[in-house]
Structure formats: structure tokens, C-alpha cells
N, C-alpha and C positions, 0 to 999 in steps of 0.2 A: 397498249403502247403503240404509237406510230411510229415508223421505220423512215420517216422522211431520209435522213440522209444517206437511203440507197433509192430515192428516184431517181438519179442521173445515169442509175445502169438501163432503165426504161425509157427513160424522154426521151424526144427527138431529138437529133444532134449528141446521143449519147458518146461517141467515140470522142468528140471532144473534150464534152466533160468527164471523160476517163482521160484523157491525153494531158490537160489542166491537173488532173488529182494526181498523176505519176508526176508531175513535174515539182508538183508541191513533195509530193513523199520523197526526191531523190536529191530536192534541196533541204530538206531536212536528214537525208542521210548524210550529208555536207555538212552539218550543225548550222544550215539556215534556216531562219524563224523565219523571215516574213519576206514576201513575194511581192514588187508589185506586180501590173500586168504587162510591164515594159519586159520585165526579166520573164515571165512564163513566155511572152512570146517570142524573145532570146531562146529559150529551151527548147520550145514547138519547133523552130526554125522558119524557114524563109516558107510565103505564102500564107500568112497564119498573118491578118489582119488585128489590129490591137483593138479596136472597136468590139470586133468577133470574142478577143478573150477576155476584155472588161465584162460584156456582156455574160460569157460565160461565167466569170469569177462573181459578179454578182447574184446570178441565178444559183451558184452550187453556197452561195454565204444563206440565202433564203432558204436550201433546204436543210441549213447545219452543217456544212463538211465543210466552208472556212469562217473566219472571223475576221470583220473589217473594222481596222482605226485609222483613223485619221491620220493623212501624210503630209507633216506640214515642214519636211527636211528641204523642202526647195522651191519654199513660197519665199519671193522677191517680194509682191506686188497684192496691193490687197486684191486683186482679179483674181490673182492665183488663191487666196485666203477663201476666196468664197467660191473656186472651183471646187467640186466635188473630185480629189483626192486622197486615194484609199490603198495602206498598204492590207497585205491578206496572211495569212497565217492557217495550219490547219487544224480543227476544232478538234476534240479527242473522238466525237463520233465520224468526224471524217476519217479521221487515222485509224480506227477501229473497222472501218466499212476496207481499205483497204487491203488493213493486213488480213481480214477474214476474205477477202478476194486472192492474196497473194497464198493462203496457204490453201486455197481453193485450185491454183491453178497448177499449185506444187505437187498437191495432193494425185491429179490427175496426170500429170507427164513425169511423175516418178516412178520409175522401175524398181528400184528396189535392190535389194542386195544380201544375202547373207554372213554377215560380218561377226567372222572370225576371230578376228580383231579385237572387235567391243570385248568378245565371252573372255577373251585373256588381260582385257583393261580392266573390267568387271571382278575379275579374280583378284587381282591385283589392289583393285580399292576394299573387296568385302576384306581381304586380309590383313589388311592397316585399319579398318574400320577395328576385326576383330582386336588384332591390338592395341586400342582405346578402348574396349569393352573390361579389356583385364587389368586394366588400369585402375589404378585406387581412386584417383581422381583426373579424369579424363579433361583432356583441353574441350572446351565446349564451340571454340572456334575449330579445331581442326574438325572436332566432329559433324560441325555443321557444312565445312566446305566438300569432306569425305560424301556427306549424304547427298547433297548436291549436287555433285559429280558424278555420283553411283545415277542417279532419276536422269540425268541428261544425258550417261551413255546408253543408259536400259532402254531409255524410251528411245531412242534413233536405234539402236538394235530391233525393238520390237517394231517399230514403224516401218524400216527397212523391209524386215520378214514377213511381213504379212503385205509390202508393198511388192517384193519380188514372187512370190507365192500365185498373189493374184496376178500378176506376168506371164507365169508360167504355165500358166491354167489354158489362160489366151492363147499361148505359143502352142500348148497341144491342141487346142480347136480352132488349128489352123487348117485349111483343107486343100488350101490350092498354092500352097509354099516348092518352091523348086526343090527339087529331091539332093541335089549336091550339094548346095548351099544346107538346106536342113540336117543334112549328115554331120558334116562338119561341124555345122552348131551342138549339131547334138552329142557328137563325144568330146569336147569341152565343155559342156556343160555338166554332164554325166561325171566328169571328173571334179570339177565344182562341186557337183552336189554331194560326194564322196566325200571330200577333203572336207567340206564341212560338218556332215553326220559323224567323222573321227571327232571333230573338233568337239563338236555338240556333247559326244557323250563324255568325251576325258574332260574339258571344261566345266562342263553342268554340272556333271557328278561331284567337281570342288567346288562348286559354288554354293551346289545345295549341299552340299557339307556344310561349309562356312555359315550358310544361311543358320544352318539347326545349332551349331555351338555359339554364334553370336545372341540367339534364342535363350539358350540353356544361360549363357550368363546375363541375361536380359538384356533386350533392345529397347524397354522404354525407358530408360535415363537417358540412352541415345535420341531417342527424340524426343525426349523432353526436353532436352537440349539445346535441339534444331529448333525449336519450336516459342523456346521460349528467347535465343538468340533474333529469333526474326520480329517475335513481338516487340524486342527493345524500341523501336521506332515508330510506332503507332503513333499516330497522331490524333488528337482529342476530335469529338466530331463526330455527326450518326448516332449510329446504336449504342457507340462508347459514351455518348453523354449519361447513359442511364445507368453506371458503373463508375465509382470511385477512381480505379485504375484503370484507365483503356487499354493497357496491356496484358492485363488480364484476359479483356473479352477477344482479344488479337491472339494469344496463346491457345486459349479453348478452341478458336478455328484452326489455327494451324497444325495442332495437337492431333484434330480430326485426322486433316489433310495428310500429316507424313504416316499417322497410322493407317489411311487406307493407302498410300504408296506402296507401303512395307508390303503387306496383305498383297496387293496385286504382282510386287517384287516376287514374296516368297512363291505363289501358287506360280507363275511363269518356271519356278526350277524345282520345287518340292511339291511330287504327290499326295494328295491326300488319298485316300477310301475311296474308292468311284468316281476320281474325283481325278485324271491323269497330268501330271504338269504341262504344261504349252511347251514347253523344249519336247516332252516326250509327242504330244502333241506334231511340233513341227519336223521332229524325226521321221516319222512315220509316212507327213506326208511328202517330204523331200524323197526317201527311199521307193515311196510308189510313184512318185513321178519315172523313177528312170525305167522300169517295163512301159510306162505307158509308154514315153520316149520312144522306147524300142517297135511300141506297136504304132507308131506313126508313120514311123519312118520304114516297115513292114508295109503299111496300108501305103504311102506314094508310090513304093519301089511296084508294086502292084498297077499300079494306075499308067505308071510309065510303059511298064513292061505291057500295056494295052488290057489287060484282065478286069472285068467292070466288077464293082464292087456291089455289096448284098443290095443296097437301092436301085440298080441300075438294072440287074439280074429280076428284081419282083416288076421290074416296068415292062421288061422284054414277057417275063411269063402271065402279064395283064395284055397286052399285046395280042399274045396268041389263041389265050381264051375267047379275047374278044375277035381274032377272026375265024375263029374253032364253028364250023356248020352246027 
């Protein structure tokens, strides 16, 4: 398969037709469909010649990131009928190529966070959750928006944690950070990471609670549920041709789907055999972060204080070897 509609991160004059493709996505964050190149160069701003961006919006329609129809909202004149006239809109592979750029650039300038927060929101939803499991006959809407909610705070929990983690990695292989400044940083953070290791264990511990007796009265009616709530909408078409019901074949994927959510939900808070949960996991390594902490901030006070450190010390005693008779 050809990826045409990510050449314009390679061609020449790429910054433009990245500058054109923002402008389309943030008028459609706006709910505008179609662009012509009178308004992107409205949105470029001044210096940004209209020639420059028909041009542009032309070449980014050729490699799929928009789509051109005909704009005939302000022909007067048949001169005008037979100019070529083109409003722009943007293709689903264009819109696709951005937002895999935008969670690209998200990805990289986010710190991260450990959030305290989510593990008591998270508590909060599994124990209304449990309370439709013990239900004779559970609403199938609440249970679907319950599950919902549960996947979109767990995942920004878990994304966070493992986005601030690798933060902190970085911050102790720092080497040449200023010693007063990193002090500072370092016993607010050290208290950070305290307050949320309390959190972690009293939180987790009810949740993988909650996890094992939602279990015990069975989670799959509850996603069965979800599962089958989402299917309602399937629309005929593809692989569902070959199926009486397309909701059916729309239920067996999503069926998958929330049962590997669950599975990756439950291991994040409940150990197996050999097998340690990610909370115990990320306990472990937030607590060894703060000696290292301590030994960083050891190794500057050292450096300030003029004392050369073990590399510095094997240079000096190569040094003398080598002017040793």
C-alpha cells in the first residue's frame, strides 16, 4: 500500500503544505467543511500569496489529503463558469495523516503525570460498575457509558505514568543541572512521589478488589453488553455483506475488543503468579527513583564542592602512568 498522503511532510516547500493542512484541520475544528484558497490564505496570514496556496491545495488534492469540487457559489459570467473554480475539503486520509502527526508531537512534549486523581475516579466508576453487575437486570446503557469512561480514564492514567516515568529517567541523567535549582526540584518531587505511592497502594488495593468481585459475579454480560450496544449501528457493507446480520459481525469484533480492554485493565491492578501488576510495577519504580534522587543530588554537591568524580579521577591516574619513567 502507498502512503501518498504523507509526501508533503518530505517535498520541497513542506512547511507549507503543513501550514495549508493546519489550516484545513482548525477549520474543521470550527465545523468548516470546505476551504477555498481565498480563506487558507486568510488563515496563513499576510505574505502568503494566493497563487502560492492554490498551488499548494492543488498538489496536496493529488496526493489525497484534500478533495476538490467545483465552486460555482459566485459565477456571474460564463468566464467565470469556465474558470477553473475549486472549493477544498479534507479527505479522511488527510485527516488521518494529521492526527497521527498531532498525537506524534503530543506524544513527544508530554511529561507526564501521576495521577491520583484518575486511581480515585477509577474507584469510583469500578463501584457503580459493580453495582450493575448485582443487578438482576442491569441497564445496558449505563453499562456501556460506565465502561467507557472506565477505558478513557485508565488509558490517560496509564499514558501519563509511563509518560512521566520516562521524564524522570531523563531528569536523573542529567549531569550538568545547577545544584540549587535541582535541590529544590528534588524535595517536591520526592514528596510527589510519596503522596502518590500512599495513593497507589490504598487506591489499587480497592480497585483490584473491585476488579476480582465484579469477576466473581461475571464481567461478561457486562460486555456483552458494551459490545453489543455498539453493534446497534453497523452499517451494511464490507465483510458484513457476507452475513445476514452485520451486527452480528460488528458484535464479534467488539466482543474481542472490550475483552482484551478488561484483561489489560485487570493485569494493570491484579497480580498474577510471576506475573507482578503494573501498579506494583510502577510502585517500585517511583520508590527507587527517590535514592537515586538523593544520589544525584550527592554527585553535584560533590562537583561544586571541586571533588572530580570516578571519570575524572581514572583520567588523572592515566595521566601519570603515562608520564611514569
Amino acid at each position: 500500500m502507498e502512503h501518498l498522503a504523507f509526501s508533503y511532510l518530505t517535498a520541497p516547500r513542506s512547511e507549507l503544505y503543513r501550514a495549508v493542512m493546519l489550516a484545513f484541520v482548525g477549520a474543521k475544528r470550527r465545523f468548516t467543511v470546505h476551504l477555498r484558497p481565498e480563506d487558507v490564505c486568510d488563515a496563513l496570514g499576510d505574505g502568503t500569496e494566493l497563487s502560492t496556496v492554490a498551488g499548494a491545495c492543488e498538489r496536496l488534492k493529488d496526493w489525497g489529503n484534500l478533495r476538490a469540487d467545483p465552486d460555482t457559489s459566485r459565477v456571474t459570467t460564463v468566464e467565470d463558469f469556465h474558470r477553473a473554480r475549486y472549493l477544498y475539503q479534507l479527505t479522511p486520509e488527510g485527516e488521518a495523516v494529521e492526527a497521527a502527526l498531532a498525537t506524534y508531537d503530543e506524544a513527544l512534549g508530554q511529561r507526564g503525570a501521576l495521577q491520583a486523581v484518575a486511581l480515585a475516579d477509577i474507584a469510583t466508576q469500578l463501584r457503580a460498575l459493580h453495582e450493575l453487575a448485582l443487578a438482576s437486570e442491569p441497564d445496558d446503557a449505563k453499562v456501556h457509558l460506565l465502561l467507557r469512561s472506565l477505558v478513557d480514564r485508565f488509558t490517560d492514567l496509564a499514558g501519563n505514568a509511563q509518560a512521566f516515568m520516562g521524564s524522570l529517567q531523563r531528569t536523573l541523567d542529567l549531569h550538568d543541572a545547577d545544584v540549587d535549582v535541582f535541590r529544590a526540584y528534588k524535595d517536591r518531587l520526592i514528596d510527589y512521589l510519596q503522596r502518590f505511592i500512599t495513593d497507589l497502594v490504598a487506591t489499587g488495593s480497592e480497585i483490584a478488589g473491585l476488579v476480582v468481585r465484579i469477576e466473581e459475579r461475571g464481567v461478561g454480560p457486562l460486555l456483552d453488553a458494551a459490545a453489543w450496544r455498539e453493534a446497534q449501528d453497523a452499517a451494511p457493507g464490507g465483510e458484513a455483506d457476507d452475513v445476514a446480520d452485520p451486527r452480528r459481525a460488528e458484535y464479534d469484533r467488539r466482543r474481542v475488543l472490550w475483552l482484551e480492554r478488561w484483561q489489560g485493565f485487570r493485569a494493570w491492578f491484579v497480580s498474577a503468579p510471576a506475573h507482578p501488576s503494573q501498579a506494583k510495577l510502577l510502585r517500585s519504580q517511583a520508590r527507587a527513583a527517590i535514592p537515586r534522587l538523593l544520589q544525584v543530588v550527592a554527585a553535584l554537591n560533590e562537583r561544586r564542592t571541586g571533588r572530580s568524580d570516578r571519570s575524572a579521577d581514572f583520567r588523572t591516574l592515566a595521566v601519570w602512568f603515562a608520564q611514569a619513567p
